[in-house]
PDB file as gemmi writes it, atoms N, CA and C in Angstrom:
CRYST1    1.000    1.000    1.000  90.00  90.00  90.00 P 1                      
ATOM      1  N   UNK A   1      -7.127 110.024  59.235  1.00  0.00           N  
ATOM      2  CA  UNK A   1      -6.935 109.593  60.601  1.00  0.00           C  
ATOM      3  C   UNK A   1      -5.911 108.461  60.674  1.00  0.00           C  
ATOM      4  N   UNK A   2      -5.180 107.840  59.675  1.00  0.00           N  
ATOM      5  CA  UNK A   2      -4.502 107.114  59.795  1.00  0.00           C  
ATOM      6  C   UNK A   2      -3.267 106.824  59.739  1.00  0.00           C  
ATOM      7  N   UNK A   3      -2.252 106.799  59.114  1.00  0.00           N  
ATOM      8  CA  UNK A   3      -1.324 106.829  59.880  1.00  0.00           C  
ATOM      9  C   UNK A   3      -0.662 108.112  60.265  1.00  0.00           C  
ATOM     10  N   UNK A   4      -1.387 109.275  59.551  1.00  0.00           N  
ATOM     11  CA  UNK A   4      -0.107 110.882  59.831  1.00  0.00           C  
ATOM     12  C   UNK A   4      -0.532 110.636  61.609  1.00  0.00           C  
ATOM     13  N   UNK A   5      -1.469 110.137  61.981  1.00  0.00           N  
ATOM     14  CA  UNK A   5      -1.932 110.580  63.569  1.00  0.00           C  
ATOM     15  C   UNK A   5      -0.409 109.490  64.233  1.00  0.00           C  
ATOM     16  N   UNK A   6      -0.166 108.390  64.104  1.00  0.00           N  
ATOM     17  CA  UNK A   6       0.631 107.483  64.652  1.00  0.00           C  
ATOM     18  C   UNK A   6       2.161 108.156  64.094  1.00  0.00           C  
ATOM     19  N   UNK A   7       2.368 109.003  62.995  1.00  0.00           N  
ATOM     20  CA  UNK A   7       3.766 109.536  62.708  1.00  0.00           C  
ATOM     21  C   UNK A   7       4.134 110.710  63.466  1.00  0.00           C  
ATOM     22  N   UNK A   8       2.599 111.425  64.105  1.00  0.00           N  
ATOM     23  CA  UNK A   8       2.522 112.386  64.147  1.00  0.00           C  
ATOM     24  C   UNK A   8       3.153 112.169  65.873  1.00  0.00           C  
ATOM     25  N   UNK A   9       2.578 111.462  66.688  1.00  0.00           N  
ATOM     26  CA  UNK A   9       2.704 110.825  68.066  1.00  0.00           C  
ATOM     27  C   UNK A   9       4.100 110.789  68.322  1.00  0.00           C  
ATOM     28  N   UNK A  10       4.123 109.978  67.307  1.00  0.00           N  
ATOM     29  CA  UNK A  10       5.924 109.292  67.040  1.00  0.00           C  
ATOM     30  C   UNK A  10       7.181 110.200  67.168  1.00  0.00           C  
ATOM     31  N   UNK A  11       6.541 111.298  66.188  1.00  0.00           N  
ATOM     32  CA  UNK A  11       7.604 112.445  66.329  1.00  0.00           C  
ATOM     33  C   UNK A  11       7.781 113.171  67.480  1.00  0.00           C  
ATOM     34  N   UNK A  12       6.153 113.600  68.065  1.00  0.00           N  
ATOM     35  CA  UNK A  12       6.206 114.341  69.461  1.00  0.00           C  
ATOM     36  C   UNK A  12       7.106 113.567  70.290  1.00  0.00           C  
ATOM     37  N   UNK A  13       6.896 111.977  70.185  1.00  0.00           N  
ATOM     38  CA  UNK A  13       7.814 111.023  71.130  1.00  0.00           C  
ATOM     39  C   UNK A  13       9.490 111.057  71.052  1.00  0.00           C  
ATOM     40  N   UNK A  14      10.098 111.132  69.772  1.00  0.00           N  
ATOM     41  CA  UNK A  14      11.125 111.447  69.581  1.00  0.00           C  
ATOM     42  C   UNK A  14      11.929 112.533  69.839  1.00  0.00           C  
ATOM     43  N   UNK A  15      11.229 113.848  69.901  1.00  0.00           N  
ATOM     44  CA  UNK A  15      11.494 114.816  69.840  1.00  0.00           C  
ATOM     45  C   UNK A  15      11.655 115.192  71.390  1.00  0.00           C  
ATOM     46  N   UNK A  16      10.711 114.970  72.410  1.00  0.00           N  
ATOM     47  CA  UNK A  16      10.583 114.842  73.805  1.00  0.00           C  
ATOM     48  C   UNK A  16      11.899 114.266  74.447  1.00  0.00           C  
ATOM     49  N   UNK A  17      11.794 113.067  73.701  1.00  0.00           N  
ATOM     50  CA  UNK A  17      12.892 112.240  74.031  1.00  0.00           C  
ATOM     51  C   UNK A  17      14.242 112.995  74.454  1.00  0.00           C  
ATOM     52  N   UNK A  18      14.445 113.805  73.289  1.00  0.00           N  
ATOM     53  CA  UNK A  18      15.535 114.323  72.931  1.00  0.00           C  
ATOM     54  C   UNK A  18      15.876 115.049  74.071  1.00  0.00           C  
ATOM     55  N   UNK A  19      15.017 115.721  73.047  1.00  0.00           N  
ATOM     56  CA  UNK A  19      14.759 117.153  75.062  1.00  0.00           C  
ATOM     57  C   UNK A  19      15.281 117.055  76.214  1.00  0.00           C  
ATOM     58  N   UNK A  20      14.522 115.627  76.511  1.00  0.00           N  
ATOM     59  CA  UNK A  20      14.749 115.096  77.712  1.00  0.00           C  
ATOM     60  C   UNK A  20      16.102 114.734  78.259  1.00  0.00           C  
ATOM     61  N   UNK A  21      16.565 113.790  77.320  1.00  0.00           N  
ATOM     62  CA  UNK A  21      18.220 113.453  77.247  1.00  0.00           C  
ATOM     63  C   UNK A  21      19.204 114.405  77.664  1.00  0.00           C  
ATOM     64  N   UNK A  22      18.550 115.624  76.524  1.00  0.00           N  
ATOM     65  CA  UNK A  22      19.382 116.939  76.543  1.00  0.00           C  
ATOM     66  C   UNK A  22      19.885 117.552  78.152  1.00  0.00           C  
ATOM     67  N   UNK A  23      18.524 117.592  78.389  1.00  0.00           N  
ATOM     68  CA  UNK A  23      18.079 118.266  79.720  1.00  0.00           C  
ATOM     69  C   UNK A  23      18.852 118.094  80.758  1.00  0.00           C  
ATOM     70  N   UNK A  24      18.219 116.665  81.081  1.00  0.00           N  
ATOM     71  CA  UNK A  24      19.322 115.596  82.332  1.00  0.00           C  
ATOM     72  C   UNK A  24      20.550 115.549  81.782  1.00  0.00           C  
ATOM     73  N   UNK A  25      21.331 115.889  80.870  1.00  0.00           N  
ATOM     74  CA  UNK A  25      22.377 115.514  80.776  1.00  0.00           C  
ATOM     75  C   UNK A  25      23.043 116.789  81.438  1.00  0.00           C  
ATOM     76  N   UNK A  26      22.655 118.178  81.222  1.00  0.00           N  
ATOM     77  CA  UNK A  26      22.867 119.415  81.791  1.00  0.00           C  
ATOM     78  C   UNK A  26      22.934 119.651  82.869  1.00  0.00           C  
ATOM     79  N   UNK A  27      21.600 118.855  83.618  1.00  0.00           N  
ATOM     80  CA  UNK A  27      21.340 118.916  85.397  1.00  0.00           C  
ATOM     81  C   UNK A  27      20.373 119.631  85.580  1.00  0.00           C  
ATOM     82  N   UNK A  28      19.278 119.802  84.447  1.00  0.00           N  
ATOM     83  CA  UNK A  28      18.344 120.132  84.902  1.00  0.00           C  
ATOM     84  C   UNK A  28      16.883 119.209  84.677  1.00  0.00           C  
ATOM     85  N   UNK A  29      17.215 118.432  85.391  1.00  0.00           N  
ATOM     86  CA  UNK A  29      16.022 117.629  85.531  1.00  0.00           C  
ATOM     87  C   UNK A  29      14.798 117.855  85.669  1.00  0.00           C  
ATOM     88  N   UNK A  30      14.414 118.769  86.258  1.00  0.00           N  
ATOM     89  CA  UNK A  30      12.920 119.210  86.802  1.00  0.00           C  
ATOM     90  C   UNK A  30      12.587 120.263  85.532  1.00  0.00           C  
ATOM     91  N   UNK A  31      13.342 120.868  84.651  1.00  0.00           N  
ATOM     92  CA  UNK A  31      12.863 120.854  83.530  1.00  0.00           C  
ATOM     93  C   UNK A  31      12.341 120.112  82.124  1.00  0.00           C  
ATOM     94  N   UNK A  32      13.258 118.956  82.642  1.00  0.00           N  
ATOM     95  CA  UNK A  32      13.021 117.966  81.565  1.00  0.00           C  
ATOM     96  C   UNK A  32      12.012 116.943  82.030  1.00  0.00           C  
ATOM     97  N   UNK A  33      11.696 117.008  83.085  1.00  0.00           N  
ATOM     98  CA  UNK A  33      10.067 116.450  83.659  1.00  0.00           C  
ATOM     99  C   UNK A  33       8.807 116.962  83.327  1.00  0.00           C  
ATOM    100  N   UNK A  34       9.202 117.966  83.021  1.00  0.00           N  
ATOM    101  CA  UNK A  34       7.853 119.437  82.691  1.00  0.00           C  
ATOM    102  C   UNK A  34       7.764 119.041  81.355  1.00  0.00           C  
ATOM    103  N   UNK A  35       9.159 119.252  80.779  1.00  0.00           N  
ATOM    104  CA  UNK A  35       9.112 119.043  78.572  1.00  0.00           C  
ATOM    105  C   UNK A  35       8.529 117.102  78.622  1.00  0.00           C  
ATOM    106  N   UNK A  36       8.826 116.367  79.339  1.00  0.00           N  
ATOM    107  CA  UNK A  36       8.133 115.711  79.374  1.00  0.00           C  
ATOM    108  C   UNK A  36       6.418 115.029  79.775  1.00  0.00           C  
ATOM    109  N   UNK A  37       6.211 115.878  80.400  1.00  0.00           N  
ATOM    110  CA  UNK A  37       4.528 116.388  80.940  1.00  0.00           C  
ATOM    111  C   UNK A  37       3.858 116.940  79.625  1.00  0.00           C  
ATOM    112  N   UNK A  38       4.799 117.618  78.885  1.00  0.00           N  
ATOM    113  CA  UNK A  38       3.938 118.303  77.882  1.00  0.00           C  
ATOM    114  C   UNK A  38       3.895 117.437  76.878  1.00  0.00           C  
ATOM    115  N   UNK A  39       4.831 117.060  76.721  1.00  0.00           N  
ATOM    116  CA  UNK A  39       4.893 115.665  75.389  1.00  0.00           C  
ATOM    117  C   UNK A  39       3.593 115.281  75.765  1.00  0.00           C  
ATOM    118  N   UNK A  40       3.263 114.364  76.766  1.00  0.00           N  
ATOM    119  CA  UNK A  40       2.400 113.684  77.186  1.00  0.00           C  
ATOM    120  C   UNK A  40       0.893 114.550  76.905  1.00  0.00           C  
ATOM    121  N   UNK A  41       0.532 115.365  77.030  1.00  0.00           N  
ATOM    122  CA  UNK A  41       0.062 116.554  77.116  1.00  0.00           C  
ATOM    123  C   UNK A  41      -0.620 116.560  75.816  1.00  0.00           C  
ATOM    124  N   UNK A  42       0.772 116.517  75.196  1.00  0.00           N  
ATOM    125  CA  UNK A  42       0.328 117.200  73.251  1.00  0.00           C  
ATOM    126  C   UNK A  42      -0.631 115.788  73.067  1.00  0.00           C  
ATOM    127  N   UNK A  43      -0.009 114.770  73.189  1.00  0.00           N  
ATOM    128  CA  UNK A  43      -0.483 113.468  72.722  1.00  0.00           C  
ATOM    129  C   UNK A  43      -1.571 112.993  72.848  1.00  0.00           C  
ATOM    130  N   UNK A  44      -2.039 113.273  74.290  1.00  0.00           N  
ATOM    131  CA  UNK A  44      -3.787 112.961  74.584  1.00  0.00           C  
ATOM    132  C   UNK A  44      -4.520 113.816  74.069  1.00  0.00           C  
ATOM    133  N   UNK A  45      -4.028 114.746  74.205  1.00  0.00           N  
ATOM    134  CA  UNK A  45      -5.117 115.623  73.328  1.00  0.00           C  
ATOM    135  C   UNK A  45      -5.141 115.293  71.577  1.00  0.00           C  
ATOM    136  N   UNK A  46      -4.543 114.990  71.346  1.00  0.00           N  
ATOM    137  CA  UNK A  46      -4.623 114.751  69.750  1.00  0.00           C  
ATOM    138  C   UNK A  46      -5.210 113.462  69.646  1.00  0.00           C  
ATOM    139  N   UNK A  47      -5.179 112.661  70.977  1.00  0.00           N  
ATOM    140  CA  UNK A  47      -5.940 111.292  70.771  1.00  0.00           C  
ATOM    141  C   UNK A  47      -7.335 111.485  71.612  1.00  0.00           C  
ATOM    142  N   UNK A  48      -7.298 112.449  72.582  1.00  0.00           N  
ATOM    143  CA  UNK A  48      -8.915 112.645  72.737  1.00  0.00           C  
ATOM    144  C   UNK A  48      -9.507 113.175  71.847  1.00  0.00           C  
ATOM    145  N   UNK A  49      -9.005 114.495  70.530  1.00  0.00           N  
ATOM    146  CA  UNK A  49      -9.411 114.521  69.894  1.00  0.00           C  
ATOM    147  C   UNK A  49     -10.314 113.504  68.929  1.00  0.00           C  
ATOM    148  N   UNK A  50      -9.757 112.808  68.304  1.00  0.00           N  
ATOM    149  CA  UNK A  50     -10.116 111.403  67.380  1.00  0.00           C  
ATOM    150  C   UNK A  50     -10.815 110.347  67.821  1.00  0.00           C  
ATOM    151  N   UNK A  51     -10.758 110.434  69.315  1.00  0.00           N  
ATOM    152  CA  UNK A  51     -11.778 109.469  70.059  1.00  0.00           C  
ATOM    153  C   UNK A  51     -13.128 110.111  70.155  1.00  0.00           C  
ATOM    154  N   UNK A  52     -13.474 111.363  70.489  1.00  0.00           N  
ATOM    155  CA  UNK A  52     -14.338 112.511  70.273  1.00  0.00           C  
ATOM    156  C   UNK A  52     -14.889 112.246  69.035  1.00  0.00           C  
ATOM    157  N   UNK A  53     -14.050 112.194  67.829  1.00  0.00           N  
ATOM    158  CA  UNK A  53     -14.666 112.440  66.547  1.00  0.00           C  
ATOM    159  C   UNK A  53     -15.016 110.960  66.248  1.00  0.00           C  
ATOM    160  N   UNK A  54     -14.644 109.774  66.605  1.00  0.00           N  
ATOM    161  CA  UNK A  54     -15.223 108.146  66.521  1.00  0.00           C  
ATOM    162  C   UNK A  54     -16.408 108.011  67.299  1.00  0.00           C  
ATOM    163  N   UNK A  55     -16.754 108.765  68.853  1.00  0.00           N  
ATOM    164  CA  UNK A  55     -17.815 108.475  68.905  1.00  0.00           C  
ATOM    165  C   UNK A  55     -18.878 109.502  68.851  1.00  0.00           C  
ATOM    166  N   UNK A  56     -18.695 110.350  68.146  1.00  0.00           N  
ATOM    167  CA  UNK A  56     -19.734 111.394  67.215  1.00  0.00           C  
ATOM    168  C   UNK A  56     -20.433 110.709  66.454  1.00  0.00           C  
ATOM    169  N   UNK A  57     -19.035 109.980  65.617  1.00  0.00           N  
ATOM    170  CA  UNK A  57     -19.700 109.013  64.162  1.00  0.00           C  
ATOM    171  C   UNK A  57     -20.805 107.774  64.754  1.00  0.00           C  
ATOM    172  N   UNK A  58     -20.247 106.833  65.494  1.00  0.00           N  
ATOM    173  CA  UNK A  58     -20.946 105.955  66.360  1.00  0.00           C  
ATOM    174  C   UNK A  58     -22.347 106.676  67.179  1.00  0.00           C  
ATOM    175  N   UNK A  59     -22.087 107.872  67.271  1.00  0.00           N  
ATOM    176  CA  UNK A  59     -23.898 108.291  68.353  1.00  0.00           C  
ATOM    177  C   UNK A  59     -24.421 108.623  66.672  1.00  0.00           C  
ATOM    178  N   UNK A  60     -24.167 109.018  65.837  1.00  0.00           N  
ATOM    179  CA  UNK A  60     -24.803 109.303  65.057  1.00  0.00           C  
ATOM    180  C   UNK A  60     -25.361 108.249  63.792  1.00  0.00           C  
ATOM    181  N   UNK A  61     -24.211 107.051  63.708  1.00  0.00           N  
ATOM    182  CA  UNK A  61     -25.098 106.289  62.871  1.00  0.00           C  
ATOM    183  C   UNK A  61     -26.001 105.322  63.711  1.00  0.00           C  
ATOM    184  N   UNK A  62     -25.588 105.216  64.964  1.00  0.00           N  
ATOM    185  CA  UNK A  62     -27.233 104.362  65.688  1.00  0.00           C  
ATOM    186  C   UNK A  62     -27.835 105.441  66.009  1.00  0.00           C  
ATOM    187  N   UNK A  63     -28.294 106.655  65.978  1.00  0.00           N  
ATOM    188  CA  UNK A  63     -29.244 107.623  66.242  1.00  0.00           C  
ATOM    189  C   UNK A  63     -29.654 107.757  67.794  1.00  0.00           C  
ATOM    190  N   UNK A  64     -28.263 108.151  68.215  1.00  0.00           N  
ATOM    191  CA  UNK A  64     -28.358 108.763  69.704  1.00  0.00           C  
ATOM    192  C   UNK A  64     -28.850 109.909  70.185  1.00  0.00           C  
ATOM    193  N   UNK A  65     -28.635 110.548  68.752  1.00  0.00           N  
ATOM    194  CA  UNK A  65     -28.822 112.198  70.237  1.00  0.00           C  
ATOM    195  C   UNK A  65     -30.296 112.194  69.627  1.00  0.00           C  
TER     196      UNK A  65                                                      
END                                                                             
């Protein structure tokens, strides 16, 4: 969970970026709003993931469920 998750972010961020640059530079903006929606997109989910799996660990070592 540690750093591939923050390289992993990083890259989606870079890569979006790009996209994005690409995009608007063409004139199509309202596509590169969307490739940017999804960036965003990929990212929470890979961090709701891991937040999901921290408080699994947490209900389970104080004996929640």
């Amino acid at each position: 969970m540690g750093i591939e998750l923050i390289l992993k972010i990083a890259g989606i961020g870079i890569l979006v970026a790009v996209a994005c640059q690409l995009l608007k530079q063409t004139g199509r903006d309202d596509i590169a709003m969307i490739t940017a929606l999804a960036g965003i997109v990929i990212a929470l989910m890979m961090v709701v993931n891991q937040i999901g799996s921290l408080l699994s660990s947490v209900s389970s070592i104080f004996g929640l469920y």
